[in-house]
N, CA, C and O atoms as a Tripos MOL2 file, in Angstrom:
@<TRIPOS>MOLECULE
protein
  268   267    67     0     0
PROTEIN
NO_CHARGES

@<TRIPOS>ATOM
      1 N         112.6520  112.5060   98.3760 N.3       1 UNK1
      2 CA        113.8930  111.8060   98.1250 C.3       1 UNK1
      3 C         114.4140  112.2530   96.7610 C.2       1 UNK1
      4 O         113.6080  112.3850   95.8400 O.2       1 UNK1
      5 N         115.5950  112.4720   96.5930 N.am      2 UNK2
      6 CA        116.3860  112.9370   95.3280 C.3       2 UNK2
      7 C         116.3180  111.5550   94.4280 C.2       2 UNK2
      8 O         116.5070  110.3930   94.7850 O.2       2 UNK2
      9 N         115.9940  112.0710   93.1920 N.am      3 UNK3
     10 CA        116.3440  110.9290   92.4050 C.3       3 UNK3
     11 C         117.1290  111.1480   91.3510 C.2       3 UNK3
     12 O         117.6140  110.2410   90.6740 O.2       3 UNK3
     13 N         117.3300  112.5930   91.1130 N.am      4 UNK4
     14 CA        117.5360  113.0800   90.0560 C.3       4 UNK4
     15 C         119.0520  112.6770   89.2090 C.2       4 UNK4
     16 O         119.2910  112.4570   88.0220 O.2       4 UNK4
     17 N         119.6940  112.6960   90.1340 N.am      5 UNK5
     18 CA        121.4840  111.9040   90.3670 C.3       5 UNK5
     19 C         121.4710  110.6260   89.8680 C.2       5 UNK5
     20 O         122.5220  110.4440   89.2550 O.2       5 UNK5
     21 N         120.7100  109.5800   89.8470 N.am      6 UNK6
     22 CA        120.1880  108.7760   89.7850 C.3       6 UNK6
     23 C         120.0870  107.8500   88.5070 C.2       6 UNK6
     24 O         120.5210  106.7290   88.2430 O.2       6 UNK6
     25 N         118.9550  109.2500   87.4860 N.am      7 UNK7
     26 CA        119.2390  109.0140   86.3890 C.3       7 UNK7
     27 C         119.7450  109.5750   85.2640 C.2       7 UNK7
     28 O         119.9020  110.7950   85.2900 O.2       7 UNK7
     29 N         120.1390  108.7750   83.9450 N.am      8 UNK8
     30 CA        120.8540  109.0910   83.2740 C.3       8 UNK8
     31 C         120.3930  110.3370   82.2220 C.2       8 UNK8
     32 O         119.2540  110.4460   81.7680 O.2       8 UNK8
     33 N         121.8640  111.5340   81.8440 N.am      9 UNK9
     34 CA        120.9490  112.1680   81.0720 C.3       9 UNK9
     35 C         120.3130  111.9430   79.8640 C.2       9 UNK9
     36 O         120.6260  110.9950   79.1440 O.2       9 UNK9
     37 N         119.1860  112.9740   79.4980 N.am     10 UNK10
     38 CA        118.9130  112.7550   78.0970 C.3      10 UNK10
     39 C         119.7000  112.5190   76.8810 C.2      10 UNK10
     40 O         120.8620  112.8200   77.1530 O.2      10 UNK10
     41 N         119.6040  112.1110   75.6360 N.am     11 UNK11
     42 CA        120.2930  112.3500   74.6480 C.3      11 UNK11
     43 C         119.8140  113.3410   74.2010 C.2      11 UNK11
     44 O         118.6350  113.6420   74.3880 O.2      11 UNK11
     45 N         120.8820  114.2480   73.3200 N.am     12 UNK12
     46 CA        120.3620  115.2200   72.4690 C.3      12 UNK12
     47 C         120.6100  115.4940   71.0820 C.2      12 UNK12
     48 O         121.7130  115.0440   70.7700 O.2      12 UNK12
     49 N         119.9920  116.0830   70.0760 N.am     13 UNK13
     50 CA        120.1010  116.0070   68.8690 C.3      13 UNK13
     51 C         119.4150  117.2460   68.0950 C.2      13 UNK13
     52 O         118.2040  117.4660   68.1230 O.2      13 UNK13
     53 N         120.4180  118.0640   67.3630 N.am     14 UNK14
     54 CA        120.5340  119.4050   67.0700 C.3      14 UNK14
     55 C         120.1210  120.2410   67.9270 C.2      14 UNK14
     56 O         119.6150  121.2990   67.5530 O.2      14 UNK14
     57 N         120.2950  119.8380   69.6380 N.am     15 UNK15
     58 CA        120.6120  121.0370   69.9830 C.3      15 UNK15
     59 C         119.2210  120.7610   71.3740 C.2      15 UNK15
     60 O         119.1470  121.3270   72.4650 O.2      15 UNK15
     61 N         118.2470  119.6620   70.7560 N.am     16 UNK16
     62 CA        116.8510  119.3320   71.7860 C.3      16 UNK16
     63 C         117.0200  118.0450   72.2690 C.2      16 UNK16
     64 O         117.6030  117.0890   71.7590 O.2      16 UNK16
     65 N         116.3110  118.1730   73.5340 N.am     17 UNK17
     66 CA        116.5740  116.9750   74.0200 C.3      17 UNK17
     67 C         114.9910  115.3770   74.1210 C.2      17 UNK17
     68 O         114.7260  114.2570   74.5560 O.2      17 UNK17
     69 N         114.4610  116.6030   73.2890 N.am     18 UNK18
     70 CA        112.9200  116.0870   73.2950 C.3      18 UNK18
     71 C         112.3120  116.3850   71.6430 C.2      18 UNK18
     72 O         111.3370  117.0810   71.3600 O.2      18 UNK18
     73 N         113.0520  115.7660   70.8520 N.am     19 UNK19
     74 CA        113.2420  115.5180   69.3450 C.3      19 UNK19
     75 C         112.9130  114.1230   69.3620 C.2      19 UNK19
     76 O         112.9630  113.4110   70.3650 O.2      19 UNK19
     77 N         112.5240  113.7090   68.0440 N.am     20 UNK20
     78 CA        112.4790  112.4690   67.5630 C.3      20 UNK20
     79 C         113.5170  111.8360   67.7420 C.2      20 UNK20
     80 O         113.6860  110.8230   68.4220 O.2      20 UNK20
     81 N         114.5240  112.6490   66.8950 N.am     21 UNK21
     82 CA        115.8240  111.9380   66.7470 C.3      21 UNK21
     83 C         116.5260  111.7000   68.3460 C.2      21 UNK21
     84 O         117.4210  110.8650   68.4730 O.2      21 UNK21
     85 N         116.1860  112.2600   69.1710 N.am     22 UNK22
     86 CA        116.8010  112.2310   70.4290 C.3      22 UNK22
     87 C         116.1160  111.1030   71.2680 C.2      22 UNK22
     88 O         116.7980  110.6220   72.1730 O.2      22 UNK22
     89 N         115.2320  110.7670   71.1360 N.am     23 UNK23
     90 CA        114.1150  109.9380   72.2900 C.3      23 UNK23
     91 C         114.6850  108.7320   71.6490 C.2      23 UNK23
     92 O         114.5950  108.6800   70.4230 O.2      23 UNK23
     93 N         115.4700  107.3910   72.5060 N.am     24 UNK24
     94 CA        115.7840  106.5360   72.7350 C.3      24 UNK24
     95 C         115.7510  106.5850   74.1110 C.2      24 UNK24
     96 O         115.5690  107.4930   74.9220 O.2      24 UNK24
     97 N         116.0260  105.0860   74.2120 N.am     25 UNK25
     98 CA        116.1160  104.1370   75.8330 C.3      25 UNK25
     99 C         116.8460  103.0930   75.5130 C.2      25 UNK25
    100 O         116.4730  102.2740   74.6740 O.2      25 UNK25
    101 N         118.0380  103.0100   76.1940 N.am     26 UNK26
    102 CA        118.8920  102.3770   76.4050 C.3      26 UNK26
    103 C         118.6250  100.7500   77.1600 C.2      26 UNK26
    104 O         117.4730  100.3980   77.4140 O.2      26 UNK26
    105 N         119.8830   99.7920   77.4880 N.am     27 UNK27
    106 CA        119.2640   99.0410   78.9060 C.3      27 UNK27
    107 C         119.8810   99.5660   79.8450 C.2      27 UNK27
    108 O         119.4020   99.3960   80.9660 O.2      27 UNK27
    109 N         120.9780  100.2740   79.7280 N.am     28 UNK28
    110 CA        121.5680  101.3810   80.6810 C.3      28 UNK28
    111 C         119.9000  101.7710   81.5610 C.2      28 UNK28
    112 O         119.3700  101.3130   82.5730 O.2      28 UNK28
    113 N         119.4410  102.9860   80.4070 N.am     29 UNK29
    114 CA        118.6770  103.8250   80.9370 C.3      29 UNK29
    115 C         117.7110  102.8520   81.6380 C.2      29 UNK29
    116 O         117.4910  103.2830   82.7700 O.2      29 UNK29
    117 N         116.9440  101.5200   81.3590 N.am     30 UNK30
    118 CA        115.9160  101.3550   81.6820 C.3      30 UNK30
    119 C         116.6630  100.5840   83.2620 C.2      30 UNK30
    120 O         116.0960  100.7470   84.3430 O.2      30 UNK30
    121 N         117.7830   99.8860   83.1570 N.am     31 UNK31
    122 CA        118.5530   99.8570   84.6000 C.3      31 UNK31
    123 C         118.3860  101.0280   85.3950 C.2      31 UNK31
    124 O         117.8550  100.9050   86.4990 O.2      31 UNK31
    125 N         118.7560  102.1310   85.0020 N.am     32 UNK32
    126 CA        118.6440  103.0100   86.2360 C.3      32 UNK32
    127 C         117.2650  103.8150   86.1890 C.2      32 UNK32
    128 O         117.3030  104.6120   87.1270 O.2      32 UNK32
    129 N         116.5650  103.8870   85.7810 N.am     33 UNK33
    130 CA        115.1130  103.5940   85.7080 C.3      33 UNK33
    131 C         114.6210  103.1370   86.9120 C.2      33 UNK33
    132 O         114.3060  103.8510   87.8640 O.2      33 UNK33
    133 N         114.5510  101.7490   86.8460 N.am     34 UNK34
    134 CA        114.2500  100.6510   87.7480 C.3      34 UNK34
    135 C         114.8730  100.9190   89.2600 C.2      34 UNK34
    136 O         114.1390  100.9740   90.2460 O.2      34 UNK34
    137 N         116.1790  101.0650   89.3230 N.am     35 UNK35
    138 CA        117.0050  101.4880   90.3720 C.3      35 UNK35
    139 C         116.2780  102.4030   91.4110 C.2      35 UNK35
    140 O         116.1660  102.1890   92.6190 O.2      35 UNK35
    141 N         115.6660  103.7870   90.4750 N.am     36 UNK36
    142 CA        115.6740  105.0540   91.0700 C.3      36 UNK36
    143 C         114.0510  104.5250   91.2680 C.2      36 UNK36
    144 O         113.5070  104.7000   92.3580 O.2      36 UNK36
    145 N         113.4200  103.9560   90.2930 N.am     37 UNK37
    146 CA        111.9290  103.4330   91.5560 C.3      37 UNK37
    147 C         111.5810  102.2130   92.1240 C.2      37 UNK37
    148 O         110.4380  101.7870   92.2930 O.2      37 UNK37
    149 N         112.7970  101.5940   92.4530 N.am     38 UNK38
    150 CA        113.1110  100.7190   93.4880 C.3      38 UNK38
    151 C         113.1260  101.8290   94.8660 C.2      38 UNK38
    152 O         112.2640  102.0110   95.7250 O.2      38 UNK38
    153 N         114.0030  102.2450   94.7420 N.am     39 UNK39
    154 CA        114.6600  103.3680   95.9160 C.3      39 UNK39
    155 C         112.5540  104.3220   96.0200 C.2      39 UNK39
    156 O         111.5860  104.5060   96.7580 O.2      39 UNK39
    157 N         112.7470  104.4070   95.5410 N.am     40 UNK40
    158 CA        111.5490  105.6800   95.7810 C.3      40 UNK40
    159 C         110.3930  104.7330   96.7410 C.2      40 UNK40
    160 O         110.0310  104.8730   97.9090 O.2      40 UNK40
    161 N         110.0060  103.7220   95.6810 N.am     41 UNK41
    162 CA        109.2200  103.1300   96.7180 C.3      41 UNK41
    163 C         109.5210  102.3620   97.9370 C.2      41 UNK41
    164 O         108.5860  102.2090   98.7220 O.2      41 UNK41
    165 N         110.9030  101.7480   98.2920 N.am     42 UNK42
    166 CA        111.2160  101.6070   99.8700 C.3      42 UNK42
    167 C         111.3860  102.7320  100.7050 C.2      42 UNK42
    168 O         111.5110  102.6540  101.9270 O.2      42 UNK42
    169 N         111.3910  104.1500   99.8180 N.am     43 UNK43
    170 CA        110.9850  104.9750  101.0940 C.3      43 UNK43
    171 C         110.3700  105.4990  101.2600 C.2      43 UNK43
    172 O         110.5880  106.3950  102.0750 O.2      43 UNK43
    173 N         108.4600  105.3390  100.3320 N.am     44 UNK44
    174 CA        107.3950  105.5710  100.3440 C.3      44 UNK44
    175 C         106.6660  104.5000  101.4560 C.2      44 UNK44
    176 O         105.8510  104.9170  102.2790 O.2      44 UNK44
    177 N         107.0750  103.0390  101.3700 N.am     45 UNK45
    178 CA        106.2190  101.9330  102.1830 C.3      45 UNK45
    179 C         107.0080  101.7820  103.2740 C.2      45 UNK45
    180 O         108.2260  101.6090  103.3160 O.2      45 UNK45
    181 N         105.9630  101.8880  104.4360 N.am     46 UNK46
    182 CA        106.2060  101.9620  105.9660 C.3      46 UNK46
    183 C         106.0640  100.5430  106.1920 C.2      46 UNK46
    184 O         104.9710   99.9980  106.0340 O.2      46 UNK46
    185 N         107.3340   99.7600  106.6350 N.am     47 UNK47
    186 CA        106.5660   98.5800  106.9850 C.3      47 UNK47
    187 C         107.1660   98.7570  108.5590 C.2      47 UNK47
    188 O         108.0510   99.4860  109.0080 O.2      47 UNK47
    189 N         106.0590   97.5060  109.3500 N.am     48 UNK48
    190 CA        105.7610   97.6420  110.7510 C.3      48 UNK48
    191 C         104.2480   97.1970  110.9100 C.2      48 UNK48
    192 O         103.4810   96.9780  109.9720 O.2      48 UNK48
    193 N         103.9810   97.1120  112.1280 N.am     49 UNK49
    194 CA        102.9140   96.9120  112.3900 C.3      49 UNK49
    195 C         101.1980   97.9370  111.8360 C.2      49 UNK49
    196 O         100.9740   99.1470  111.8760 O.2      49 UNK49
    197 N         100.4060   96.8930  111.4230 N.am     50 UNK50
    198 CA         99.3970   98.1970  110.7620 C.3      50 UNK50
    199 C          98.5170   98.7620  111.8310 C.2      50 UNK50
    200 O          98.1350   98.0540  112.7620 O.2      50 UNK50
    201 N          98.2150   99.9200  111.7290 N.am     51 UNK51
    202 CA         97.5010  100.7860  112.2730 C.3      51 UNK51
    203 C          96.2410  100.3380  112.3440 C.2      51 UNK51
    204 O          95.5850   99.8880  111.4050 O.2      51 UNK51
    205 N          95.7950  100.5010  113.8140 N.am     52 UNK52
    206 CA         94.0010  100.3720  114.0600 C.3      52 UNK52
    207 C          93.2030  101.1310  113.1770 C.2      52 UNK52
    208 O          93.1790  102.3590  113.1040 O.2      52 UNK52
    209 N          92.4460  100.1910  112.4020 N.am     53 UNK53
    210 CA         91.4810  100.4810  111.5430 C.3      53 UNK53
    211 C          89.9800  100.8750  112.4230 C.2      53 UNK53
    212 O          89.6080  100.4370  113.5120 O.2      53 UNK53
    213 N          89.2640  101.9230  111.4480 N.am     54 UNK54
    214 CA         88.1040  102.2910  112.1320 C.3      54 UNK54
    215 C          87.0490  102.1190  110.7150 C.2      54 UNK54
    216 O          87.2840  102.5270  109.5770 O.2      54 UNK54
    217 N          85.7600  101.3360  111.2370 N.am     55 UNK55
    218 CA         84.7760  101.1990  109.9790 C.3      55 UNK55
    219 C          83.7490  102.2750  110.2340 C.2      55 UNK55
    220 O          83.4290  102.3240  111.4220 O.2      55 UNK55
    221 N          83.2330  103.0170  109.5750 N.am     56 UNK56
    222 CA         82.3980  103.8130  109.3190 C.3      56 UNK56
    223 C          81.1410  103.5750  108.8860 C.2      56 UNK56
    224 O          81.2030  103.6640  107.6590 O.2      56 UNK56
    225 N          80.0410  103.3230  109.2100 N.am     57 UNK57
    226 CA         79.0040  103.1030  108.3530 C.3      57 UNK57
    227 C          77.9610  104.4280  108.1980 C.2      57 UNK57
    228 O          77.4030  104.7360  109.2510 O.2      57 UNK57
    229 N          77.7130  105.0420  107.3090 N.am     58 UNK58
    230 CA         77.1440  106.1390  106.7140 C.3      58 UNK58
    231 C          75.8160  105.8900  106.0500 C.2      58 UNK58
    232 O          76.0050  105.2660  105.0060 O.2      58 UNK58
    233 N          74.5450  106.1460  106.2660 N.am     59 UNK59
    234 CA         73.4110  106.3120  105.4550 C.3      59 UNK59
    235 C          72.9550  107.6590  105.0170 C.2      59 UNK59
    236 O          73.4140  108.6570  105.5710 O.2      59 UNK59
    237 N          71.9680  107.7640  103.9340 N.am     60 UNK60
    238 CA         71.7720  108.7850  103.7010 C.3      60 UNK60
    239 C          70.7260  109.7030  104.9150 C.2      60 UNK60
    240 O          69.6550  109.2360  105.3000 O.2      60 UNK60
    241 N          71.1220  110.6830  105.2650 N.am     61 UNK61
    242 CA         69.7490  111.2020  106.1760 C.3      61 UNK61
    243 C          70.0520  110.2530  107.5200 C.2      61 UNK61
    244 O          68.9450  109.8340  107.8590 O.2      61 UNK61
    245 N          70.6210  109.9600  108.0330 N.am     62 UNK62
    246 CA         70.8050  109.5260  109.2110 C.3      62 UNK62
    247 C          72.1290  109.7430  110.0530 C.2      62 UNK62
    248 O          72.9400  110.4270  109.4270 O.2      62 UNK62
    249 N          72.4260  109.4720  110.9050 N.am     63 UNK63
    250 CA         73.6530  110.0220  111.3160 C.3      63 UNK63
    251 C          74.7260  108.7050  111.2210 C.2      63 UNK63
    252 O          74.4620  107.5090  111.0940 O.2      63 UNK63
    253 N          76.3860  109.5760  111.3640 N.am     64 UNK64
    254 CA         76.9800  108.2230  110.9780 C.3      64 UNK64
    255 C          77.3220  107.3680  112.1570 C.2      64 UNK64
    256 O          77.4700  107.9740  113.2180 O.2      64 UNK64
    257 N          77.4930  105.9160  112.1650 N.am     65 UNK65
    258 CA         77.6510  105.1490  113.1950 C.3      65 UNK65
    259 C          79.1330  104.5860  112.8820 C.2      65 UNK65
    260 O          79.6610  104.2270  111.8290 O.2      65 UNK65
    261 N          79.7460  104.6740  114.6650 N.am     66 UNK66
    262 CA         80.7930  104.0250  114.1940 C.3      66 UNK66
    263 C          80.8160  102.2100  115.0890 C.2      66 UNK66
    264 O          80.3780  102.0270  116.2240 O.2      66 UNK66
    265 N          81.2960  101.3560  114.3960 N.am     67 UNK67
    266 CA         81.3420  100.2390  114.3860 C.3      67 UNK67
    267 C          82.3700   99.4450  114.4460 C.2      67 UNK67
    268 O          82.2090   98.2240  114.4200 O.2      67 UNK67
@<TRIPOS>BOND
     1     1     2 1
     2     2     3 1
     3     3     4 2
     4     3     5 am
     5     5     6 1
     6     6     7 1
     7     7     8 2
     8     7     9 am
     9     9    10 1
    10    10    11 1
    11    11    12 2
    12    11    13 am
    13    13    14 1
    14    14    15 1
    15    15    16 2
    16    15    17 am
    17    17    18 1
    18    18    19 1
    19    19    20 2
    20    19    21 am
    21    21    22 1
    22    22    23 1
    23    23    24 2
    24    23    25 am
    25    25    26 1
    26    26    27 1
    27    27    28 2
    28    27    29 am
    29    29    30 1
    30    30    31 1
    31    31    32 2
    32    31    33 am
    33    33    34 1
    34    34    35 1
    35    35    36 2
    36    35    37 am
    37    37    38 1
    38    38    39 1
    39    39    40 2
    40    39    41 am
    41    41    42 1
    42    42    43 1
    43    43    44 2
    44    43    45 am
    45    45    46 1
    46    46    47 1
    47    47    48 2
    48    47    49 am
    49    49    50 1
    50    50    51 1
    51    51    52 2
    52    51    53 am
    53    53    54 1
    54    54    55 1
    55    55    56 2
    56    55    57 am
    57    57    58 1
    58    58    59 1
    59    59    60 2
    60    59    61 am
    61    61    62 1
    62    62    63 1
    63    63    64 2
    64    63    65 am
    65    65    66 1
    66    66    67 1
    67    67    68 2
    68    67    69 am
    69    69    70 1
    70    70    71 1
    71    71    72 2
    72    71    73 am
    73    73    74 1
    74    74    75 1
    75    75    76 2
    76    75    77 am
    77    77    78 1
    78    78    79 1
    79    79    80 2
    80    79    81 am
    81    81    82 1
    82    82    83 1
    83    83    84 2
    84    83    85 am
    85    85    86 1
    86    86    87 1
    87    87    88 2
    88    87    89 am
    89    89    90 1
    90    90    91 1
    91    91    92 2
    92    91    93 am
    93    93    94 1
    94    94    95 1
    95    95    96 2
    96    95    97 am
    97    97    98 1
    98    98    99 1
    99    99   100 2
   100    99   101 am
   101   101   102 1
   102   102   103 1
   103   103   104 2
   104   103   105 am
   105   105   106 1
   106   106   107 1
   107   107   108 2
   108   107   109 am
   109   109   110 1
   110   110   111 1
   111   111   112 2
   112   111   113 am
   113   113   114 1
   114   114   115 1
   115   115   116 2
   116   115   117 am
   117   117   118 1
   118   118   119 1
   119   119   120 2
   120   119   121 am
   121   121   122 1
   122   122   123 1
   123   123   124 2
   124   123   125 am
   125   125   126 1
   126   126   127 1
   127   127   128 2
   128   127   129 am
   129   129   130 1
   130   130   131 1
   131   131   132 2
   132   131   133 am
   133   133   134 1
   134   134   135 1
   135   135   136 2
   136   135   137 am
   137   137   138 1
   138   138   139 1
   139   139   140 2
   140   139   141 am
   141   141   142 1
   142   142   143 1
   143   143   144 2
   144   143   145 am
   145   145   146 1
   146   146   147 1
   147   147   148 2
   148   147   149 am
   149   149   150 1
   150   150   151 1
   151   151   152 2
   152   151   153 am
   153   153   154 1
   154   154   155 1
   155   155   156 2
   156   155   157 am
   157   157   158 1
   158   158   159 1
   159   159   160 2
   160   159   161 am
   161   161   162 1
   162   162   163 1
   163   163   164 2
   164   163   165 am
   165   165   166 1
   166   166   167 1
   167   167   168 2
   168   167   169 am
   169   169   170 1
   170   170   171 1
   171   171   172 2
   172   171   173 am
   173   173   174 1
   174   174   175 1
   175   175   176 2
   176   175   177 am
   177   177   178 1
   178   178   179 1
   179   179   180 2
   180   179   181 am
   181   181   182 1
   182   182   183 1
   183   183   184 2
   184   183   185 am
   185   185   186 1
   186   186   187 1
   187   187   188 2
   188   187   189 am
   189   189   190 1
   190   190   191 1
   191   191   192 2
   192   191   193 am
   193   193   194 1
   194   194   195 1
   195   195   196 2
   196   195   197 am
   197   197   198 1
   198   198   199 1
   199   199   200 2
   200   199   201 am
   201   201   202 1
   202   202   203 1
   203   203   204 2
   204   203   205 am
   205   205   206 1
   206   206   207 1
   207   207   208 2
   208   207   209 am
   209   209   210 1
   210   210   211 1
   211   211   212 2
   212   211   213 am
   213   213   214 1
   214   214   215 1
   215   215   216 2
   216   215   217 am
   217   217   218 1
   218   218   219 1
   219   219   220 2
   220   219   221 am
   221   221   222 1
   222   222   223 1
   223   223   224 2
   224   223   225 am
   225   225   226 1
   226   226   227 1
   227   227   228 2
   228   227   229 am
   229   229   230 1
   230   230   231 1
   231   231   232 2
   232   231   233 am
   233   233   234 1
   234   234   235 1
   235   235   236 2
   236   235   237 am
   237   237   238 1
   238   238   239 1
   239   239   240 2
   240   239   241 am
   241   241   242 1
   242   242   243 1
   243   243   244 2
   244   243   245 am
   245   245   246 1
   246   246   247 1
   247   247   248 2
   248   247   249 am
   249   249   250 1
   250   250   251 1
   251   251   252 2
   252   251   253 am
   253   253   254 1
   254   254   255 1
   255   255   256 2
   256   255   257 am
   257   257   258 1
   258   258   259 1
   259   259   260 2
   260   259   261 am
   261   261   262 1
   262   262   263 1
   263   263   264 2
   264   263   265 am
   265   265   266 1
   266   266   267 1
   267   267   268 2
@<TRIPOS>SUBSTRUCTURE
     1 UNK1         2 RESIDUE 1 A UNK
     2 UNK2         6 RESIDUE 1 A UNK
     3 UNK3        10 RESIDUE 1 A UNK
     4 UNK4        14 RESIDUE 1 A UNK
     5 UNK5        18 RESIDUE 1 A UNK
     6 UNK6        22 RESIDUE 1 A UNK
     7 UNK7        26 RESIDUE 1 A UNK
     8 UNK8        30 RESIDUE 1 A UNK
     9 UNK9        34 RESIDUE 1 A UNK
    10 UNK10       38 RESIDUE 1 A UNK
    11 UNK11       42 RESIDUE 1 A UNK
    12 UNK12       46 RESIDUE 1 A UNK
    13 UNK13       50 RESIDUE 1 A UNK
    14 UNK14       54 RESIDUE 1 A UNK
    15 UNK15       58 RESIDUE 1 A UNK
    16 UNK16       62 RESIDUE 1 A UNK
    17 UNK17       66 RESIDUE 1 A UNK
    18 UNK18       70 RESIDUE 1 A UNK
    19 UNK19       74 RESIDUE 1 A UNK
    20 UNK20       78 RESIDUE 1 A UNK
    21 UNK21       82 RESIDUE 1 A UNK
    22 UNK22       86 RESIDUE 1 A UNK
    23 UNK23       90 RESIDUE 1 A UNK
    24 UNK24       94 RESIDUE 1 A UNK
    25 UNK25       98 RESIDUE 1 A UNK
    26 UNK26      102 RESIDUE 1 A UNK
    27 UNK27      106 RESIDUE 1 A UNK
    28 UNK28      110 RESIDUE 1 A UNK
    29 UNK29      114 RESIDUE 1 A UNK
    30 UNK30      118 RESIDUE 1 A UNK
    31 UNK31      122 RESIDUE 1 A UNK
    32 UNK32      126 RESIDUE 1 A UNK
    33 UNK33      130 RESIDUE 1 A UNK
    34 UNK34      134 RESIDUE 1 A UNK
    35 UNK35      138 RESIDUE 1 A UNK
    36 UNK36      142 RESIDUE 1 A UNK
    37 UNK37      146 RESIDUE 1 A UNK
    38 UNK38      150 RESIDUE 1 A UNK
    39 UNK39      154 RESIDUE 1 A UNK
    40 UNK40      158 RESIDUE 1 A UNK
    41 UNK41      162 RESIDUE 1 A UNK
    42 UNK42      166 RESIDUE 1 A UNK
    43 UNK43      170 RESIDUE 1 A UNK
    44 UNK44      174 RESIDUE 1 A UNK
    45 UNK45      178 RESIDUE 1 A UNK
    46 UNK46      182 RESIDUE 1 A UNK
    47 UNK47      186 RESIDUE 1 A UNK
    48 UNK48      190 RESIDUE 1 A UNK
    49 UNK49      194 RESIDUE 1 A UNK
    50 UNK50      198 RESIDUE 1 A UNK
    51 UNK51      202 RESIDUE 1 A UNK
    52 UNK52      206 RESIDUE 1 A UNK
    53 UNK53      210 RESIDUE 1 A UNK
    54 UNK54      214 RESIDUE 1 A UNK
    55 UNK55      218 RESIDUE 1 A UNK
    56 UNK56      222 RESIDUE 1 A UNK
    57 UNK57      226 RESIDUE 1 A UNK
    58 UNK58      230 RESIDUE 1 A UNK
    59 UNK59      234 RESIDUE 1 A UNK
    60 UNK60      238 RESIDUE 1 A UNK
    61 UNK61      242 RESIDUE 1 A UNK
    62 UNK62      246 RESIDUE 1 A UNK
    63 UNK63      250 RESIDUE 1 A UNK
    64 UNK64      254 RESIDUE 1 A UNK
    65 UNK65      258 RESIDUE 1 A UNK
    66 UNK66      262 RESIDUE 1 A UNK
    67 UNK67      266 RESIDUE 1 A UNK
């Protein structure tokens, strides 16, 4: 998913955008911040019904059983 549109650009200062003098955060910035991983994670989490789970039980030197 694009996020990049999203958020706001850097500030810059003599010329860098990753200077002392340049690194602030706004409430602008931390608004669209929030925005763009709001968005990211509703279209990372699947909701719906959950998937059949399978348990595994594993020992050492023995074979694995499923359960």
């Amino acid at each position: 998913m694009p996020l990049r549109d999203l958020l706001p650009e850097d500030d810059s200062a003599d010329g860098f955008d990753n200077g002392a003098k340049a690194l602030s955060i706004s409430p602008v910035h931390v608004q669209r911040y929030m925005e763009a991983a709001e968005r990211a994670l509703a279209s990372a989490i699947i909701h719906g019904p959950r998937p059949e789970t399978k348990k595994l039980s594993v020992s050492f030197g023995g074979p694995a059983e499923n359960t």
